[in-house]
Structure formats: structure tokens, C-alpha cells
C-alpha positions as CSV (number, residue, x, y, z in Angstrom):
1,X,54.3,-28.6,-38.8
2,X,51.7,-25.9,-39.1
3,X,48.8,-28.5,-37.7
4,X,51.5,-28.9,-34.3
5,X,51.8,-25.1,-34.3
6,X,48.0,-24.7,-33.9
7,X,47.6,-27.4,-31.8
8,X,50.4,-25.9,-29.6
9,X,48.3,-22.3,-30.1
10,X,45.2,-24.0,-29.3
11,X,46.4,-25.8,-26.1
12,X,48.0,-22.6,-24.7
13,X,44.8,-20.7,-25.0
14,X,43.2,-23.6,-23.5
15,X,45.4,-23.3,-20.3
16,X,44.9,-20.0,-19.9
17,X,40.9,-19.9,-19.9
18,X,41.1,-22.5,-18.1
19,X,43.0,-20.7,-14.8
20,X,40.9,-17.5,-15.4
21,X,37.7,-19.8,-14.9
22,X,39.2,-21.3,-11.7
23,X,40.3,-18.2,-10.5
24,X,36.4,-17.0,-11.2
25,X,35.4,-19.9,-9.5
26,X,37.5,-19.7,-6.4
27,X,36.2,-15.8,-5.9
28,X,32.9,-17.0,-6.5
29,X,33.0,-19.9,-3.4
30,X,34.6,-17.6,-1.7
31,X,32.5,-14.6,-1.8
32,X,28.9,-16.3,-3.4
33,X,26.9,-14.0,-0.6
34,X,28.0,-10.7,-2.2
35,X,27.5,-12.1,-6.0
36,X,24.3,-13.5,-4.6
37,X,23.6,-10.1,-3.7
38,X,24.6,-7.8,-6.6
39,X,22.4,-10.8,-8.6
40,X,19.6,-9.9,-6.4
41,X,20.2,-6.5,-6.6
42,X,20.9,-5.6,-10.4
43,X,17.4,-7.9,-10.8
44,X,15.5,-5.6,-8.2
45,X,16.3,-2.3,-9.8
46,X,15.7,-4.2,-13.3
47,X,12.2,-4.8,-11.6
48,X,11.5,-1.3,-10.4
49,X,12.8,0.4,-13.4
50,X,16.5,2.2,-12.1
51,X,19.8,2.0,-13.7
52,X,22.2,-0.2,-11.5
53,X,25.6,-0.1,-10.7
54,X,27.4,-2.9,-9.4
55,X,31.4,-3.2,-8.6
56,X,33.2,-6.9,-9.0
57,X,36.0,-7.2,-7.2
58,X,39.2,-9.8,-8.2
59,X,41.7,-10.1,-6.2
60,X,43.2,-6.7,-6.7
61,X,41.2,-5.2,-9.6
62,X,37.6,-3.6,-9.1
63,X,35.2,-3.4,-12.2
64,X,32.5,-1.2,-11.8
65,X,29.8,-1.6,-14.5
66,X,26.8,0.7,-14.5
67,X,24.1,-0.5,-16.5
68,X,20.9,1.6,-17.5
69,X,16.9,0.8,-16.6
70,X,16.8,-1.9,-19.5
71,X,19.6,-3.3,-18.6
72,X,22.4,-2.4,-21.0
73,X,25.5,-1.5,-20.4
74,X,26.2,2.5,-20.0
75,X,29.6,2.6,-18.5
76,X,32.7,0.4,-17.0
77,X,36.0,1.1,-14.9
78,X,39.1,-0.9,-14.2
79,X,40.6,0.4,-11.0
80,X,43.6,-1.2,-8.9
81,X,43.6,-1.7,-5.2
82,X,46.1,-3.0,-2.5
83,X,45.1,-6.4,-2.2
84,X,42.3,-7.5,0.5
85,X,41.2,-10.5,2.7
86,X,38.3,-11.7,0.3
87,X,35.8,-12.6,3.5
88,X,32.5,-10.5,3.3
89,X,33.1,-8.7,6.3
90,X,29.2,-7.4,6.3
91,X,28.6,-11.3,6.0
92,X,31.0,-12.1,8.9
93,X,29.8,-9.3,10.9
94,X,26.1,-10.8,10.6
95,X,27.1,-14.5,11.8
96,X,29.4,-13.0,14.5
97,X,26.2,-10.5,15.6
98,X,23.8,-13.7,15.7
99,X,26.4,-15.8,17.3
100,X,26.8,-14.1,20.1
101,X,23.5,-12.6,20.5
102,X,24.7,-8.9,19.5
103,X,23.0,-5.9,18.8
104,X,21.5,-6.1,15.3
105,X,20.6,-2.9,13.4
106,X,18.3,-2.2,11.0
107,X,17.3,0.4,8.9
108,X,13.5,1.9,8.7
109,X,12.3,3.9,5.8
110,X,8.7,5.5,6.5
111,X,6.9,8.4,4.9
112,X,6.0,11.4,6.8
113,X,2.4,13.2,6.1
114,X,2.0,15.2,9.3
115,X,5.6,17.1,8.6
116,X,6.4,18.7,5.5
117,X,9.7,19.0,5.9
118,X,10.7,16.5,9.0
119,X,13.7,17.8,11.0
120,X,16.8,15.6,11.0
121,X,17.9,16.5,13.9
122,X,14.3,15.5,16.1
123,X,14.1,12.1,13.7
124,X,17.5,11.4,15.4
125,X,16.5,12.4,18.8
126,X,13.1,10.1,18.8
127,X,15.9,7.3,17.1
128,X,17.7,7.8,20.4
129,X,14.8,7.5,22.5
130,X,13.8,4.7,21.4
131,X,16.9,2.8,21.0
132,X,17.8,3.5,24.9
133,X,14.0,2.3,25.9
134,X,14.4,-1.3,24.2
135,X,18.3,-2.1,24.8
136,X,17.5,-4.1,27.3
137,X,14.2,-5.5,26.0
138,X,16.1,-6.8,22.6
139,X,18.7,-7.1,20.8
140,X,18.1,-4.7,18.3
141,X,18.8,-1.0,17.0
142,X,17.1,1.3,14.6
143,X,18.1,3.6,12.3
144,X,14.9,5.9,11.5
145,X,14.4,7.5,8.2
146,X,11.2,10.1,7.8
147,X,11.2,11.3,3.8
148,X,8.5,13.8,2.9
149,X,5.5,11.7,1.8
150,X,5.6,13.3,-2.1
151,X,9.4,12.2,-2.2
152,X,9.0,9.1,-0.5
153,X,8.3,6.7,-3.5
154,X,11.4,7.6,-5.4
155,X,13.5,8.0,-2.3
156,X,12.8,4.7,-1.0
157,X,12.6,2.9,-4.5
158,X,16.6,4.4,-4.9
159,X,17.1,2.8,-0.8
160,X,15.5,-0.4,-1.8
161,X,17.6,-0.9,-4.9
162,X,20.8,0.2,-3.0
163,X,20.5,-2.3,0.0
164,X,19.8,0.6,2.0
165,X,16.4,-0.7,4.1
166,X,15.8,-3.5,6.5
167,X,11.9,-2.2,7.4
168,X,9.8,-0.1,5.0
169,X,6.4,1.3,5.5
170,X,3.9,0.3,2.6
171,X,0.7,0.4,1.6
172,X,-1.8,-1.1,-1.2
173,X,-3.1,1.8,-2.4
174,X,0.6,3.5,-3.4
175,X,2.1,3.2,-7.1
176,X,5.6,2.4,-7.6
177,X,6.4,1.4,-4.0
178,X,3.0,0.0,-2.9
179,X,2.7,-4.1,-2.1
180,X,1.3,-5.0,-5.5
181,X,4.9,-3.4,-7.0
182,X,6.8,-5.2,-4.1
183,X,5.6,-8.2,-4.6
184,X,6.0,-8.2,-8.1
185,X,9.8,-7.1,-7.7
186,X,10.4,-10.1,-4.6
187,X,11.3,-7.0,-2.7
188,X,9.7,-8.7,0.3
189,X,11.1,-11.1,2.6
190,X,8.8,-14.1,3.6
191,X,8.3,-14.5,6.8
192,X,5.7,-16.9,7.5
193,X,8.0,-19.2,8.6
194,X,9.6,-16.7,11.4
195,X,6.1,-15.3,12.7
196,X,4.6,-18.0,14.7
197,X,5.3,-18.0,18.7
198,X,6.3,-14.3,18.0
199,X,4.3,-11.1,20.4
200,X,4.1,-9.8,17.2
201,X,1.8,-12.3,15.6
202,X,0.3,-12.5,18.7
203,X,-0.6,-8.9,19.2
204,X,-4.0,-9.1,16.0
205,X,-6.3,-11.7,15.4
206,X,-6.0,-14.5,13.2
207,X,-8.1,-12.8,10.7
208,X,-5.9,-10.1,9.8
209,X,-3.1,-12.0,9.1
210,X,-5.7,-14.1,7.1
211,X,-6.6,-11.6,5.0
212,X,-3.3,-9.7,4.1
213,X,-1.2,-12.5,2.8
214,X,-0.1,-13.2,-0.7
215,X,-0.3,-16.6,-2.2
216,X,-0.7,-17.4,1.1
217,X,2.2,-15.8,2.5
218,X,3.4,-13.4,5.2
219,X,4.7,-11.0,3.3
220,X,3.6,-7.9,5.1
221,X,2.9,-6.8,8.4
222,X,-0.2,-5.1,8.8
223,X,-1.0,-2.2,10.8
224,X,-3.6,-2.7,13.1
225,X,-6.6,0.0,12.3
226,X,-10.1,-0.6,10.8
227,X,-9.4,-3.8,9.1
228,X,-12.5,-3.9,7.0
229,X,-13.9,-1.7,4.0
230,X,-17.2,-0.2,4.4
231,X,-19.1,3.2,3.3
232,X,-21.4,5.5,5.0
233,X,-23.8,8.4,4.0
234,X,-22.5,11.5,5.5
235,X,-25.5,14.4,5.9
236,X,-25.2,17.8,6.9
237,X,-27.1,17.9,10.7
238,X,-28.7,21.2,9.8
239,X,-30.2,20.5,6.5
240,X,-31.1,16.8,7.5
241,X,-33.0,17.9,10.8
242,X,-34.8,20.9,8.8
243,X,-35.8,18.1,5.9
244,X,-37.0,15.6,9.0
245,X,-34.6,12.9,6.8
246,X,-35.1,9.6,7.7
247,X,-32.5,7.1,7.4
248,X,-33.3,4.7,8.2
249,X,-35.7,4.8,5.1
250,X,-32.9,4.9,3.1
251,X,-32.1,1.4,1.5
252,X,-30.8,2.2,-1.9
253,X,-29.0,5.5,-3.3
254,X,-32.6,6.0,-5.5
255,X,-34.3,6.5,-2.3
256,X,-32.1,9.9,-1.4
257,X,-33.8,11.7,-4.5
258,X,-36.6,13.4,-2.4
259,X,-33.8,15.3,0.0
260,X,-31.6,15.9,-3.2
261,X,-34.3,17.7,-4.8
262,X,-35.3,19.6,-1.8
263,X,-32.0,20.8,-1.0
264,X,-31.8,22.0,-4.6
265,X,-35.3,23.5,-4.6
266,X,-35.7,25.0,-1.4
267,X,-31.9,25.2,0.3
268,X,-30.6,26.5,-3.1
269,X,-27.9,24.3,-2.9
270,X,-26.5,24.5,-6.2
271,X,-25.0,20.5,-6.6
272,X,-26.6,18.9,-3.5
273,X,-24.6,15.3,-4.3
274,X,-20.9,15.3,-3.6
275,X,-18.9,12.9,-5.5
276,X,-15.3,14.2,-5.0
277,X,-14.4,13.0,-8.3
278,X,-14.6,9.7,-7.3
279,X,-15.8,6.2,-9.5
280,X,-18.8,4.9,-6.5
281,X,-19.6,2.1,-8.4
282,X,-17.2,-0.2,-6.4
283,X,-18.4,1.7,-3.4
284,X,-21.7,1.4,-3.2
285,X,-22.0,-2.3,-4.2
286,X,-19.6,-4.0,-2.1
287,X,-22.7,-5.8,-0.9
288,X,-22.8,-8.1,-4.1
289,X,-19.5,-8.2,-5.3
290,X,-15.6,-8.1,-4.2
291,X,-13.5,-5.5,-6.1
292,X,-10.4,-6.8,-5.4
293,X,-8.9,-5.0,-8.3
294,X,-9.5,-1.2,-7.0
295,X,-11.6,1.5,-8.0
296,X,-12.2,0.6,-11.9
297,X,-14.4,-1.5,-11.5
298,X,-13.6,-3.3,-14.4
299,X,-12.9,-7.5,-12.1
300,X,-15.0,-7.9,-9.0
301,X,-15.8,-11.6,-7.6
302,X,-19.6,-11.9,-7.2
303,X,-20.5,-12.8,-3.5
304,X,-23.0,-15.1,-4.2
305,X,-21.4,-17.4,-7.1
306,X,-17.5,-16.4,-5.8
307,X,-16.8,-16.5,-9.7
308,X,-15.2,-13.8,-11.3
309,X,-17.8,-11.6,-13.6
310,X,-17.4,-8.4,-15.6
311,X,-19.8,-5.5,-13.4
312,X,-19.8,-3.4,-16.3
313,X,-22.6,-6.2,-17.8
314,X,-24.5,-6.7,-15.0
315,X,-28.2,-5.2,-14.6
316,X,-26.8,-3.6,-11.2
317,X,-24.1,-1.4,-13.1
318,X,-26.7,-0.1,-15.7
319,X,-29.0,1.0,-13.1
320,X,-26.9,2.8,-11.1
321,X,-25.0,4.7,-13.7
322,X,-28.5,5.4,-15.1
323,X,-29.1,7.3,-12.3
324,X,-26.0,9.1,-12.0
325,X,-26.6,10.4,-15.2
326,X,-30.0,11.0,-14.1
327,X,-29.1,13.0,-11.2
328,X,-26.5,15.0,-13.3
329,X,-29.2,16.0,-15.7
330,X,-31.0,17.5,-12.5
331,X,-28.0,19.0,-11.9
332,X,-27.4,17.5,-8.0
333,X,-23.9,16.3,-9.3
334,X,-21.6,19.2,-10.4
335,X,-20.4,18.7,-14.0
336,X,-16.8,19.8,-12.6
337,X,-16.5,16.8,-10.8
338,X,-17.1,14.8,-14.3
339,X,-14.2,16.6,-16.0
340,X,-12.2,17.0,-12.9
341,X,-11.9,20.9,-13.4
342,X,-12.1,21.5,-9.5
343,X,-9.7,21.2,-6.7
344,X,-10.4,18.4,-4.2
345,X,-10.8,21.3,-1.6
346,X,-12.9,23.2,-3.6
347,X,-15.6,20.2,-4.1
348,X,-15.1,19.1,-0.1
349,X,-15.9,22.7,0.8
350,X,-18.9,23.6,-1.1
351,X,-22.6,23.7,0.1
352,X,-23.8,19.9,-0.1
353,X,-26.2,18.0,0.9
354,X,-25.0,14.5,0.9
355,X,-21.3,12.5,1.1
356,X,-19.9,9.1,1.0
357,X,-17.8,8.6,3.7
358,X,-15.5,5.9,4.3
359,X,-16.5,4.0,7.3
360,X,-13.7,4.1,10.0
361,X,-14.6,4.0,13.6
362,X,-15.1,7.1,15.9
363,X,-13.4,9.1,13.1
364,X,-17.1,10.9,11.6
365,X,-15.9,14.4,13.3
366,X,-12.6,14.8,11.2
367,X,-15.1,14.5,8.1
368,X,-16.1,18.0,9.3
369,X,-12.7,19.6,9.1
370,X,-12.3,19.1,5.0
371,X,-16.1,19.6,4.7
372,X,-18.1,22.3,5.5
373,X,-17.2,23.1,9.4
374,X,-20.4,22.5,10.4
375,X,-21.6,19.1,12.5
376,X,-22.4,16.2,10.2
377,X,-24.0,12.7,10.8
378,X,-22.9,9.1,9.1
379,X,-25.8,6.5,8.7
380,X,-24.3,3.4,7.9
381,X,-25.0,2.6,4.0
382,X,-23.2,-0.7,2.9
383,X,-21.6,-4.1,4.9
384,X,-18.0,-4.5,6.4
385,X,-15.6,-6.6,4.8
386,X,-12.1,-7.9,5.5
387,X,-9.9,-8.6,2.7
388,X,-6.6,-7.9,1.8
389,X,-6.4,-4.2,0.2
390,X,-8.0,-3.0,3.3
391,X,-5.5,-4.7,5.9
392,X,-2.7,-3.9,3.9
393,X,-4.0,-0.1,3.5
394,X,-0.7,0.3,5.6
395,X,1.5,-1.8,6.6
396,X,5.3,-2.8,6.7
397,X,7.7,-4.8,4.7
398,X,10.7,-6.8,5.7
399,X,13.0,-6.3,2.7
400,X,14.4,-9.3,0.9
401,X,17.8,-8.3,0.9
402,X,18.3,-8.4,5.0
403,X,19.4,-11.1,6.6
404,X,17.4,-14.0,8.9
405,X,19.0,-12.3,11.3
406,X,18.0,-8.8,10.0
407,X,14.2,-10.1,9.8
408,X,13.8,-11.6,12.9
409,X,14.8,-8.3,14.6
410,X,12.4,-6.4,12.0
411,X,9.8,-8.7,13.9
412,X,11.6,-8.0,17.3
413,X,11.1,-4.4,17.0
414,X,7.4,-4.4,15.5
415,X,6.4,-7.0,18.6
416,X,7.7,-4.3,20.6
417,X,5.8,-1.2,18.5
418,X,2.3,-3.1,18.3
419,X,2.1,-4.2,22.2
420,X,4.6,-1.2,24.3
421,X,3.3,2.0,25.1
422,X,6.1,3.6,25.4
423,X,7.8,2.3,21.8
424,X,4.6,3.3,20.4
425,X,4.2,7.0,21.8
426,X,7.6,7.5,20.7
427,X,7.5,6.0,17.3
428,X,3.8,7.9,16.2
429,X,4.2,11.1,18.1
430,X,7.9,11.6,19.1
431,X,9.0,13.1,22.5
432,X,7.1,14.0,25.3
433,X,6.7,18.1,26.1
434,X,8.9,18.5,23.0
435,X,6.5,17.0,19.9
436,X,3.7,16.7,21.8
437,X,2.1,17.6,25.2
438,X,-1.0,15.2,27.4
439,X,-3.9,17.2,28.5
440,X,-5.2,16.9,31.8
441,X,-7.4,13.9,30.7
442,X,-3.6,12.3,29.9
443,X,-4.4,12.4,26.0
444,X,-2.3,13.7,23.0
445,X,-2.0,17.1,21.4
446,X,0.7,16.4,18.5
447,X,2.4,20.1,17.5
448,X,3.5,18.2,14.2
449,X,6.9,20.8,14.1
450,X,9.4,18.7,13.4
451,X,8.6,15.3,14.3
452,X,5.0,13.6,14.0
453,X,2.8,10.9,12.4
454,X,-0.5,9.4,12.5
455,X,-1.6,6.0,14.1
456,X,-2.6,4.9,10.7
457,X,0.9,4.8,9.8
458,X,2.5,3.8,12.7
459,X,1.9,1.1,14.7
460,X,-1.4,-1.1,16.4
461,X,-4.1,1.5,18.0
462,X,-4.0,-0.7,21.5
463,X,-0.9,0.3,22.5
464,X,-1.0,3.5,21.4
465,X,-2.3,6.7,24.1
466,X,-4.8,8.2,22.8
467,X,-5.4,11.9,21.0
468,X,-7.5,14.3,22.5
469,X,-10.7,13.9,20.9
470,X,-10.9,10.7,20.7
471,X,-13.4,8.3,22.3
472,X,-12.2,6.4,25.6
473,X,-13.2,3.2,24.0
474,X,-11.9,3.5,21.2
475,X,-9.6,0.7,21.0
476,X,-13.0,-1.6,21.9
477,X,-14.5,0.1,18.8
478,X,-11.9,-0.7,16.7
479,X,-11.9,-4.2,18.0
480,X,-15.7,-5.0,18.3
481,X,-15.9,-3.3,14.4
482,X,-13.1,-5.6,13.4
483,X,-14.8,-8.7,14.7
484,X,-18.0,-7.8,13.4
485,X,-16.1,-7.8,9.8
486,X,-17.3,-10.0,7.1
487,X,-14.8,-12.1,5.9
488,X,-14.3,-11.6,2.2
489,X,-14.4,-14.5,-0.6
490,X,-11.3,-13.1,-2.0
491,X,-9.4,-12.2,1.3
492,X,-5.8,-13.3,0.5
493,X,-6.3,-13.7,-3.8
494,X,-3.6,-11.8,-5.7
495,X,-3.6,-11.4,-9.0
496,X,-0.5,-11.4,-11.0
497,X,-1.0,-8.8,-13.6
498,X,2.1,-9.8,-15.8
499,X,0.8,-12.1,-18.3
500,X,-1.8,-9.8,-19.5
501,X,0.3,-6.6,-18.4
502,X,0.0,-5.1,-21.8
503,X,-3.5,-5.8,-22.0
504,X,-4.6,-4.6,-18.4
505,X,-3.4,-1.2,-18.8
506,X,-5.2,-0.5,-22.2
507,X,-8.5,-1.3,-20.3
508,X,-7.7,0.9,-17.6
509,X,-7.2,3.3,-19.9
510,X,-10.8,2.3,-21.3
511,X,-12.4,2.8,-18.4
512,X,-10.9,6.2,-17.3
513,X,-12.7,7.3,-21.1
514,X,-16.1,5.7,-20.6
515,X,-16.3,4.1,-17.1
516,X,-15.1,7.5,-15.1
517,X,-17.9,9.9,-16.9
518,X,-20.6,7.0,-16.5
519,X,-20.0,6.5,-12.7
520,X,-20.2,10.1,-12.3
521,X,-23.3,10.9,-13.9
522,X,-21.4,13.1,-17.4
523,X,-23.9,11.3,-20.4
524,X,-27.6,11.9,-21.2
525,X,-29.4,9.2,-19.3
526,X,-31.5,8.2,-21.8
527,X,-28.1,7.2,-23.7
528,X,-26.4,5.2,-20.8
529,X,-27.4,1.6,-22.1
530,X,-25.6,2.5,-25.7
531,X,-23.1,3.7,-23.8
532,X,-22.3,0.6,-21.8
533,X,-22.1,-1.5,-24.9
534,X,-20.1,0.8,-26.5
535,X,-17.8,1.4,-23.6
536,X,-17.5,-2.7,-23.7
537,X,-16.8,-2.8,-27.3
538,X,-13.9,-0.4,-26.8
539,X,-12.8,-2.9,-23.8
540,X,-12.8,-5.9,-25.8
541,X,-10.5,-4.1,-28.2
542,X,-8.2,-3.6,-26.0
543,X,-7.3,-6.8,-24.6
544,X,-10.3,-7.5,-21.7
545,X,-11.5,-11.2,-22.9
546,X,-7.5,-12.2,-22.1
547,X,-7.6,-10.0,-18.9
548,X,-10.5,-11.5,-18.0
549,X,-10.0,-15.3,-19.0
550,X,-6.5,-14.8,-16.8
551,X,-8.1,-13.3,-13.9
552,X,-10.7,-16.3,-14.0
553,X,-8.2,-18.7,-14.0
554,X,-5.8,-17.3,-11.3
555,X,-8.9,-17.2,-8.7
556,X,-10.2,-20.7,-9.1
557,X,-6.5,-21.8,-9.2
558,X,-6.8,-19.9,-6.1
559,X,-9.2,-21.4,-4.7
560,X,-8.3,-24.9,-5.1
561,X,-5.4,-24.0,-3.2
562,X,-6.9,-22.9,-0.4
């Protein structure tokens, strides 16, 4: 009797588990896009670090569960609702949209430098603008979003995890948001499949595209500027006229000594070398090796055995932080610089005698403005290279959570912004007589008030009119220099930091200790050598033979692929 009873017991509970999974199941075929999507999106903010909170809803009953960044559970509600047709009606609305060929909208998130504090109200108006010029071009609208560029990472971080943005502006060089951190979170739609045939892949070279992808994807859209990463010598004209300099002399950064010490001696310039407290090392010697891994110099490929070597052991890295250090002892490099005690404004504005300056076409006379205010000169001190830090210096992203549909009016739109004048005016520098005026030669004067951005930024520089100042070739420049671009050995090679995370980020902590104060001349000379083996004692400590041994691997795994 008591064996039946529990079978009885046993079967009942059976029965009912069993209609609560078909119920689950039934919602779930019926409404797998939005579970698709709260899976997608619960992972994406686990990726970027933000607390989630999702809502389920069954039948009549909504659960919302909020979870925090490690993915616990913070909070959950039970709430009842009058019951609803179960079809995604977003979802619907999408299929109907590209069924008929309807208006699709999307949603663009882009940082704003040139405005502080953009106006809402003039964002909106150039929106307008623009979505009256290209109704009857395509089938698309856009929804503009300018955030002030020192709220932008966290603004569109909270967007991103929300569902919130179709098109986002990018860039390698930003944390948190940049391409490394959206690739890494599959925040980015792939669209290599969906570029071909389009104006928009039509409107840069093969090269560019070439260079920017991912594991040999499309991910990203770059914007079409200098496309290469070169560095120039920048010289006061006065002081270099007075000296009788001679550039063209000038082969390596040893051979600048002689106009160092006479601007010291004779000009009473107090530090004749600007660094702006910045690590040259993977500057100066793009010549020999690739830094595809930024400014540490810690990774670089070697040009002339494409293998993967550690600079800080090479003869070239000993000689030139000997003479940093050299050169600090002679005081030409200012020991605030080393211990990064003064403003970046302070150390562009002083009396100097030398600068790097990063080589971008046509654009040596905005040097002057953050330097002294005085005419300078570039001379031309290393090669040009493509590779994919530089073409993705900004960009745009197609966010994984739109649509086909979505993405393939992301592309509409951009095919439109790289190759129309008039989408491309509008987009950079807003409204006509309201954001900014032509001079009689037809070019721009932005007023930057409420609504403005740079062509960095923005969009292509063909289509784009140009600013007063600017040279009336310069989309030839920026062409011909872009052609003229070495093709990097490591243009399109990614390296996927997460095995070694751990690791990685102990070296670069490593290298801001030892590597930062060696580049920039902060140790006796005569030390540098103990220094170096000491500085890669402290690496190997923390983890660089596994960084190292995983970086090797990825690029000739790489490379077989290509």
C-alpha cells in the first residue's frame, strides 16, 4: 500500500513537470528570437562587465531577474498582466519592414570631441536633415546620438548592453568600447558576407579593407583618412634656419645631437627634446619591426624574419634607450616628462627644439597650434605602413544584436556617407549658415556651438568639402600617401589576449615600471644594460614566456591561414 501510494505521488509529480516543460517549450518555439536575444544580451553585458536585467514573460506572468556584473542573481519579481498575443511584434515588424521594402531605422551612437556639451535640439535638426535628403535614395532612417566624448565609453557600453545601437563609432586605440573589447564581447556583426557589390565597399581600396579585418573578417568599417602609421621630425623654422640644420643629414635619432646641444648651449633652451611623455621606442623603429600590440613595446613582429621576437632583447632597443638616457643626463629631455609631473599642455608649449610628429598628410600646420605658435617644418623620419590599428584608428561597427535587415541598412547609410556630399557635410559639420558657414573659396568654417565633428570621425575625406585651410588636393594627398603605404606583415593578425589575460596585464604593468622610464631617458646611462636584464627578469616573473609562446603561436597559426 505505501509502495502504490508513492508510486501514485511519484507519477503525479511526474505529470505535472512534465506540462510545465511543455508549456516552457511551446513559449520557447514560439518566441526563440526574444530568448535568443536576452541570451545574447545577458552574455554581452557579462562580457563588458554590467549588471543585467532581463524580464521572461509566460503567458500572463512577467519575471524580472536582475543579475549583477558576475553574474549572480541580485533581485527577482513576479508581476501579472492581462494576457498577450505571444508574437514578437519587434520581430514581426522587422520581416514585415523587409518584406515590403519599408523604411528601416537604426540607431547611431558617436562621440562628440568638437562640442562639449552637444545640443539636443541641433543633433535632432541635422537628424532631420539628413533623413529628408536620403528618403528617396534608401530605405532607411537614422536616429543620431552625439554623447560628450569623456561619457561616451560608459554611455554607449550601457546602449550596447541594452539593445539600444544599430551603428556605433569605434576606434582601436579606445579602452572599454574600442574594437579589441568589441570583438572580444561578439559585439560586432559580421558582415563580410553583406559588403561585396555594395558603394560602400566600393568607395576605399582593397587595401584598407585588407588591413582592418579580424580573423579575416569584416567586422568594422573603416573610416577613410591616412591609412598608414608613419612619424616625422617636427623643428622649430626659426631655430632650424639659424642652426643651418640639415635634414636630410639626419638618418638616425643619434645624428640630432649636434642641434640638441646647440639649442641648449647657445638658444638656452632649457629641454631642447620633447617627448610628451610618450614610450618612442615603437615609434621610431617601425622600420624593423611591426608593433601590433601598441605602445609597450613589449610583442612586435620583425620585418625581416615575420616571426614574433621580444624588442626589449634586441641590440636595437639597448642602443636607443642608451641614448635616451644619455640625452637625459645632458639634460635635452626634461625629467618631468619621465615622472609625468607636467601637463600635456605644459610640455607641448614649452621652448623646444625638436618633436615627433605623427605623419598625417597636409596636417603639419595644426602641429603649431598645441606647440609653440610659431611656423614649424616636418622632415619625414620613418616608412609608411598599413596595418590594422591604423585603419581602424576610427571606424564604425554594425552591432550584433541588429537584424540582416538592420545591417544591410547600416551599410545603406554608410555607402551613402562615404561617397554623398551632401550626407557627408551634414553628418561632420551639421547645417549650412547655422553650424557652419563656406568662405568665398566655398570651404568650411565649423563654429562648433552646438553641433560639430571632425572628418577623422565622420565619414571618407572624398566626399567630404573641404575646411578652410586646407590644401585643394588634399583628397589626392590622402590618396597618393595611401597608395604609397607599405603593406604590413601583420596587417589583419589579432591577437586574442584571453588565454594569457592574467599574464598579459602583469607585464604591462612591468613595463610601465621599467620600460616607460628607459624609453624616456630616467636611468644613468651607464646603467641601462643592467637595467634591461633586470627589467626582463621582472617580465619573466610575471607571466611573459606564456605571453610570449601564445602570441607566437596565434601569428604563425595566422599565417598558415592566410
Amino acid at each position: 500500500m505505501k509502495t502504490n501510494k508513492v508510486l501514485r505521488t511519484s507519477l503525479i509529480v511526474m505529470v505535472i513537470v512534465l506540462l510545465v516543460l511543455v508549456s516552457f517549450i511551446g513559449i520557447y518555439v514560439k518566441d526563440k528570437a526574444m530568448m535568443k536575444n536576452i541570451v545574447k544580451e545577458y552574455q554581452l553585458g557579462m562580457n563588458l562587465g554590467g549588471s543585467r536585467q532581463i524580464e521572461l514573460n509566460v503567458n500572463t506572468s512577467t519575471k524580472t531577474i536582475k543579475y549583477d556584473a558576475e553574474g549572480k542573481e541580485i533581485a527577482s519579481t513576479d508581476t501579472t498582466t492581462e494576457a498577450a498575443d505571444t508574437t514578437d511584434d519587434a520581430a514581426a515588424a522587422d520581416t514585415t519592414e523587409a518584406a515590403s521594402g519599408d523604411v528601416v531605422n537604426i540607431n547611431i551612437y558617436r562621440a562628440s570631441y568638437n562640442v562639449a556639451q552637444p545640443d539636443s535640439a541641433e543633433v535632432k535638426a541635422v537628424q532631420d536633415a539628413i533623413n529628408e535628403y536620403i528618403a528617396d535614395k534608401i530605405n532607411v532612417q537614422v536616429t543620431i546620438n552625439d554623447i560628450p566624448s569623456g561619457e561616451y565609453a560608459d554611455k554607449a557600453n550601457l546602449a550596447l548592453a541594452n539593445n539600444e545601437i544599430n551603428l556605433l563609432w569605434t576606434a582601436s586605440w579606445m579602452g572599454t568600447i574600442g574594437t579589441n573589447d568589441l570583438y572580444k564581447a561578439n559585439a560586432a556583426y559580421d558582415i563580410t558576407d553583406l559588403l561585396p557589390g555594395t558603394p560602400l565597399y566600393s568607395a576605399m581600396p582593397e587595401s584598407i579593407w585588407t588591413a582592418s579585418r579580424y580573423d579575416g573578417k569584416d567586422l568594422y568599417v573603416p573610416i577613410y583618412k591616412e591609412a598608414y602609421e608613419g612619424y616625422d621630425l617636427k623643428f622649430p623654422e626659426g631655430y632650424a634656419t639659424e642652426f643651418g640644420l640639415d635634414t636630410a643629414s639626419i638618418k638616425e635619432l643619434k645624428d640630432l645631437e649636434p642641434y640638441l646641444e646647440w639649442c641648449k648651449t647657445e638658444k638656452g633652451l632649457k629641454y631642447p627634446y620633447l617627448v610628451g611623455k610618450t614610450p618612442m621606442f615603437f615609434r621610431y623603429y617601425i622600420d624593423k619591426y611591426d608593433f601590433f600590440d601598441g605602445a609597450n613595446s613589449l610583442f612586435a613582429v620583425d620585418r625581416a624574419t615575420d616571426t614574433v621576437v621580444n624588442p626589449t632583447l634586441t641590440q636595437d632597443y639597448l642602443d636607443f634607450c642608451t641614448l635616451m638616457c644619455e640625452w637625459g643626463e645632458k639634460g635635452y629631455i626634461s625629467e618631468d616628462e619621465v615622472t609625468k609631473t607636467t601637463s600635456d599642455s605644459e610640455a607641448q608649449s614649452q621652448n623646444w627644439g625638436v618633436n615627433w610628429w605623427t605623419c598625417v598628410p597636409g596636417d603639419e600646420s595644426n602641429s603649431e597650434g598645441r606647440d609653440m605658435q610659431e611656423e614649424v617644418f616636418v622632415e619625414g623620419f620613418t616608412g609608411k605602413y598599413a596595418h590594422s590599428t591604423t585603419t581602424l584608428g576610427s571606424c564604425f561597427a554594425i552591432t550584433a544584436n541588429s537584424t540582416e535587415e538592420q545591417a544591410k541598412a547600416c551599410i545603406d547609410f554608410l555607402g551613402l556617407l562615404y561617397t554623398d556630399n551632401t550626407v557627408a557635410n551634414l553628418y561632420t559639420y551639421g547645417i549650412q549658415d547655422v553650424d557652419y558657414t563656406l568662405d568665398a573659396d566655398g570651404k568650411v568654417t565649423p563654429n562648433n556651438e552646438k553641433y560639430g565633428h571632425a572628418a577623422w570621425e565622420s565619414t571618407s575625406v572624398v566626399p567630404l568639402t573641404l575646411c578652410a585651410g586646407e590644401p585643394d588636393d588634399k583628397v589626392q594627398i590622402y590618396q597618393d600617401m595611401n597608395g604609397q603605404a607599405k603593406a604590413s606583415c601583420a596587417a589583419g593578425f589579432r591577437f586574442n589576449v584571453a588565454p594569457v589575460e592574467a599574464q598579459y596585464a602583469a607585464c604591462t604593468n612591468v613595463f610601465d615600471q621599467y620600460g616607460f622610464v628607459l624609453e624616456l631617458g630616467g636611468y644613468a646611462a651607464a646603467d641601462v644594460e643592467s637595467i634591461i636584464t633586470e627589467y626582463n627578469a621582472a617580465l619573466d616573473e610575471a607571466g611573459y614566456q606564456d605571453v610570449f609562446a601564445e602570441f607566437s603561436k596565434q601569428y604563425e597559426d595566422w599565417k598558415a591561414s592566410k
